[in-house]
C-alpha positions as CSV (number, residue, x, y, z in Angstrom):
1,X,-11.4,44.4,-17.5
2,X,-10.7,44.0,-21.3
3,X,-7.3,43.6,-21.2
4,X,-7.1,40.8,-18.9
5,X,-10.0,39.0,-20.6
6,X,-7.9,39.5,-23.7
7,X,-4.4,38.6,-21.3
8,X,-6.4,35.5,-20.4
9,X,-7.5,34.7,-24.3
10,X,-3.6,35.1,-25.0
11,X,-2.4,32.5,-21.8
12,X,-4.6,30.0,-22.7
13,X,-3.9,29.9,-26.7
14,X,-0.1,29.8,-25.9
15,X,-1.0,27.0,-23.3
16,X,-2.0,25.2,-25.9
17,X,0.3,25.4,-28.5
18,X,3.1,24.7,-26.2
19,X,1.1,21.3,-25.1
20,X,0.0,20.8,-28.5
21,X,3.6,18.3,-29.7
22,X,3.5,16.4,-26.5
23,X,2.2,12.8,-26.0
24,X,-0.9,12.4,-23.4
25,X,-0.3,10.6,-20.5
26,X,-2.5,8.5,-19.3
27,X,-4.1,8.4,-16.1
28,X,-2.7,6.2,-13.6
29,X,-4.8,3.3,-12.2
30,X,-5.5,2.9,-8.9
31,X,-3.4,0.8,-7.0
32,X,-5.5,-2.8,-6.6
33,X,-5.6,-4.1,-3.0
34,X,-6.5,-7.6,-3.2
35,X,-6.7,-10.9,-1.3
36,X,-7.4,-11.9,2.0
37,X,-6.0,-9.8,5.2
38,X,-4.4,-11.9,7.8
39,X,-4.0,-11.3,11.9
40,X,-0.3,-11.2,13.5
41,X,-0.5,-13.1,16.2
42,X,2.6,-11.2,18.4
43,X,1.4,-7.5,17.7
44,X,-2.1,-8.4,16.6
45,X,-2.0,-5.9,13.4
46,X,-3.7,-7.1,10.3
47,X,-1.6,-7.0,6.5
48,X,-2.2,-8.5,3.4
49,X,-1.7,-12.6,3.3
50,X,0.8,-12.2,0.1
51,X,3.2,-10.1,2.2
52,X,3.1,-11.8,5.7
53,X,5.7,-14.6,7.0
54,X,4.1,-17.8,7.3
55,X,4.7,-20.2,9.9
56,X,2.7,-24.1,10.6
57,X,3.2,-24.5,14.5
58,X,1.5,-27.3,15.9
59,X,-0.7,-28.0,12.6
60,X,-1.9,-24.7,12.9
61,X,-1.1,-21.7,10.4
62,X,0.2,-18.5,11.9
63,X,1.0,-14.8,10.0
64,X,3.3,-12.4,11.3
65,X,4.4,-9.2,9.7
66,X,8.0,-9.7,10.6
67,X,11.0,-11.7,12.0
68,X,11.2,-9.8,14.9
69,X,6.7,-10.6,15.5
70,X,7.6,-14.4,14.3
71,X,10.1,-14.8,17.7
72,X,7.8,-12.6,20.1
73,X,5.0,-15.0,19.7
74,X,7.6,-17.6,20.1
75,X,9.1,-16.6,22.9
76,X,5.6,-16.0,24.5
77,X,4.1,-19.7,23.7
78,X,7.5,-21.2,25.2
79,X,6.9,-19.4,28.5
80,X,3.3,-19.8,28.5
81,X,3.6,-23.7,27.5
82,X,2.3,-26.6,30.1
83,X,5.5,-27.9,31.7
């Protein structure tokens, strides 16, 4: 039981002195999620406003989270549309 109390005394000094010439880092901040969240309108998934495409249809504002979302809906309101 000695020893390794003494074998632990020993680790933690050399621990140390080996950290003892490096700089600190400092801890990382948390990653800051802000601004509004906004609906896709094809797969109906909500993402941040900054990173969605934006698209006035009609007068009205529409978000989707890709290209590939921004023709689904689209496609879907042509077929849908009053003829």
């Amino acid at each position: 039981m000695y020893y390794a109390v003494v074998a632990y005394i020993i680790y933690s000094v050399y621990l140390f002195l080996r950290n003892l010439g490096k700089p600190r880092r400092k801890p990382q901040e948390p990653a800051r999620l802000s601004g509004v969240m906004v609906k896709d309108e094809a797969c109906q998934t909500y993402l941040p406003r900054n990173e969605a495409l934006r698209d006035v249809i009609d007068g009205r504002e529409y978000f989707f989270c890709s290209k590939d979302c921004r023709q689904k809906f689209l496609e879907e309101r042509k077929r849908s549309a009053p003829r």
